[in-house]
C-alpha positions, 0 to 999 in steps of 0.5 A: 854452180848450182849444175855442179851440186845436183850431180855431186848429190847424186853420187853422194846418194849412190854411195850412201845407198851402196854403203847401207846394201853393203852394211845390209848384206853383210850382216845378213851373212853373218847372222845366217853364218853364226847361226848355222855354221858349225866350223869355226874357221870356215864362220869367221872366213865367210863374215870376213868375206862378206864384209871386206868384199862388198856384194862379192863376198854375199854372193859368193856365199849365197852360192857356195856358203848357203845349203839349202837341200838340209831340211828339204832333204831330211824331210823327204829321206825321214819318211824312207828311213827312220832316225837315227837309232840310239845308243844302245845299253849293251856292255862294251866287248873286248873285241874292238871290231865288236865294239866298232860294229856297234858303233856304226850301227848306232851312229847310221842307224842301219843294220848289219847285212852280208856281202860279199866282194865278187870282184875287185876291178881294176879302172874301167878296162876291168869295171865297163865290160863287166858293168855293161855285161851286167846291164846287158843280162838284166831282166828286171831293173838298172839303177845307175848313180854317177857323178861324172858321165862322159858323152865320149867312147866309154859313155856312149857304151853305156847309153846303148847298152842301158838302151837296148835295156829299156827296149826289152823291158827292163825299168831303167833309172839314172841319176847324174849330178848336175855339175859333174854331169855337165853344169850347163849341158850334159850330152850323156844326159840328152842320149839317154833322154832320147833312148828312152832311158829314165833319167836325172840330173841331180840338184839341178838347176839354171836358176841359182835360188833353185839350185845349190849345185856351186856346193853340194854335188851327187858323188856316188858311184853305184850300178845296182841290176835286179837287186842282186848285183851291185858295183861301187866304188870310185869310178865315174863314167869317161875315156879317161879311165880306160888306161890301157888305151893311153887318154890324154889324162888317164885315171886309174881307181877302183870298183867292186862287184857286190853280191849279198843283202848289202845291194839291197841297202846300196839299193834304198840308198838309189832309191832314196836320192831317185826320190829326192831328185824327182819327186817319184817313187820307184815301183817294185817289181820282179823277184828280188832275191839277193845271196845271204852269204858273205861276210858283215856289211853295211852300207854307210853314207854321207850328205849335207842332208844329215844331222850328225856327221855319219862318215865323220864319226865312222871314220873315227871311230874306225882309226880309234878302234885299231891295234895293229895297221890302218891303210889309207889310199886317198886322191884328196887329203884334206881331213879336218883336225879332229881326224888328223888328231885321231891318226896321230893318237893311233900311231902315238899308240903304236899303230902302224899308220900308213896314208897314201895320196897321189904324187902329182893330183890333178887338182892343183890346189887340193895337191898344195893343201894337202902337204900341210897335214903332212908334217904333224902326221910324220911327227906322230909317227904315221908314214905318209907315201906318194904314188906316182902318176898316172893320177890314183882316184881310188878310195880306200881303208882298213884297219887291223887286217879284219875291216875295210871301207870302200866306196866314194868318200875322200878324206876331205871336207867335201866328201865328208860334209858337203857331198852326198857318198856311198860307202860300204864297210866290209868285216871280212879279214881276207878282203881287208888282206887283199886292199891292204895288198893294193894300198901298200903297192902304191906307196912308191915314194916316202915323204920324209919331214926332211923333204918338207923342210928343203922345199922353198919359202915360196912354196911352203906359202903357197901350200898354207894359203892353199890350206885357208880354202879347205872349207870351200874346195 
């Protein structure tokens, strides 16, 4: 009898000790939840994970729920660039694009700058030979960010010219995120390492209390050569986005060659997040003298490293600010309320609203959830279009025919919190004519709310679940 008691104590003891860690870590992540999360939905999905999943819930949120790069990062970048400038006293013009050029200066605190779009390149059969053909011609310095850098045929291109680069003198710097890069390896990486290249693999880490690399992601794309060039956009670095040569899975997007004082802002951008990944200063050398001519720019950015929600409040302010057309291209449509609100004020107001997203995305998820904006969006009047594969990764948006904004931002919550973005906004009429152009080209397939409405019962519930994971997707 006595045999049988000692074990039955024992895991008695297992379970009340499991049940106090459970009790313990799940309240842990509801202080921490309450305290610092902004979004009430994604708050009360975190404390119910971590309440009605023991252990796993905690995890899961430590590692995607927890940011742990804000106040490193605010502080690094704070000595690089100063606050946030305030509002200013100026009276309100009758010019809405006047009004939405003070905006975004008060809400980035960045100043105006020119540029101008030497060329608007079409995948990576147009972008790689002109970026390679860039590198090659350089005689001072290539900064080069990416979120994706394939270790294939496209690549490889890269890391040889990037290489006779840094052969003949020229400072070279790179920066790779650390999970689109190659969480665990990252062959592009180790090429360029071996050539000589000075590069790095942005928030990365093996050890998880070192590394938020589960959330927070390195997503800009930008090529910057002496300082007076520069190319961003959507486009990352692989095979798969040479279309004309047919991959398995192609990809088509845009990027943009930049001339003007704008690269040097691109450049700062680099520099800062070159900073912030390794804890060096890049040196300044050579003559850099960027052309002053173009047309209004500004360089916009986003990142969990910041007080406000800069994109957030550009964006609105942008789609608050039109009278006649705004264009939206998108691969991800997963906006929060608040701009969902915003684009059905805008066509409520009769402002012809026109978003397109890809007709069959290549993430599966992020595709379902993004039918339940739909609907609300038609019944304001916006028209909302598919295009048809292969997939569309490009970013894209105008307003009024006399703004665009253009870079690496979707409109979704990652993009618009948790990633670290670079976007350009261009107050140039013939510019914001031509990609209202290419927008419009790509609305192939109109999606009607008799559409939505003949789908079955099981797919409109998969597409609201898949809505639930909207602040961790």
């Amino acid at each position: 009898m006595e045999s049988l008691i000692i074990p039955t104590l024992w895991l008695d003891g297992r379970a009340y000790a499991g049940a106090f860690l459970h009790v313990l870590f799940a309240g842990a992540v509801t202080v921490h939840t309450l305290i610092n999360k902004r979004d009430v939905p994604a708050a009360i999905g975190w404390i119910g994970m971590a309440w009605f999943a023991p252990f796993l819930g905690a995890a899961l949120y430590i590692g995607f729920g927890v940011n742990r790069v804000r106040r490193h990062a605010r502080r690094l970048k704070a000595s690089v660039r100063g606050p946030l400038a305030p509002a200013r006293g100026d009276q309100a013009s009758a010019d809405p694009l006047e009004n939405l050029k003070r905006a975004v200066g008060n809400i980035t605190g960045q100043d105006i700058a020119t540029g101008r779009v030497e060329a608007i390149l079409h995948c990576g059969d147009e972008a790689y030979p002109r970026m390679l053909a860039a590198i090659d011609a350089a005689t001072v310095s290539v900064k080069l960010s990416t979120f994706i850098f394939r270790a294939d045929e496209a690549g490889l291109a890269f890391v040889d010219a990037l290489g006779r680069a840094h052969d003949r003198g020229v400072k070279t710097a790179v920066l790779i995120d650390g999970f689109g890069g190659g969480l665990l390896l990252s062959p592009a990486y180790r090429h360029l390492r071996r050539r000589g290249v000075g590069a790095a693999r942005f928030l990365h880490s093996l050890l998880p209390w070192k590394m938020p690399f589960l959330d927070l992601r390195l997503h800009k794309k930008s090529l910057i050569i002496d300082g007076t060039t520069a190319f961003v956009g959507g486009l990352n670095i692989g095979a798969e986005n040479l279309v004309a040569r047919r991959p398995r899975s192609p990809v088509r997007d845009l990027h943009f060659q930049l001339s003007g004082t704008i690269v040097r802002q691109i450049e700062e951008e680099f520099d800062d997040d070159w900073s912030f990944a390794t804890g060096q200063t890049l040196d300044e050398t050579g003559p850099r003298d960027p052309s002053t001519a173009g047309a209004a720019a500004r360089t916009v950015v986003a990142g969990p490293d910041q007080a406000i929600d800069q994109l957030v409040l550009v964006l609105l302010s942008a789609v608050n600010s039109a009278r006649n057309a705004i264009r939206i291209a998108t691969p991800y449509f997963l906006p929060d309320e608040q701009l969902v609100t915003a684009l059905q004020l805008a066509a409520l107001r009769g402002v012809d609203v026109g978003i397109v997203i890809p007709a069959i995305n290549n993430h599966a998820l992020v595709g379902w959830a993004s039918q339940t904006h739909i609907r609300p969006l038609l019944e304001s009047g916006c028209r909302v279009w598919r295009n048809p594969p292969p997939f569309d990764h490009s970013k894209l948006m105008t307003v009024d025919g006399s703004w665009s904004l253009i870079g690496s931002a979707n409109w979704d919550i990652r993009s618009l919190r948790l990633n670290f973005e670079m976007n350009v906004e261009l107050y140039d009429s013939e510019l914001a004519a031509d990609i209202a152009a290419l927008i419009d080209a790509k609305c192939v397939q109109p999606i009607t709310g008799q559409e939505l409405d003949a789908r079955p019962f099981i797919i409109k519930l998969r597409d609201a679940a898949a809505r639930l994971s909207m602040p961790y997707i």
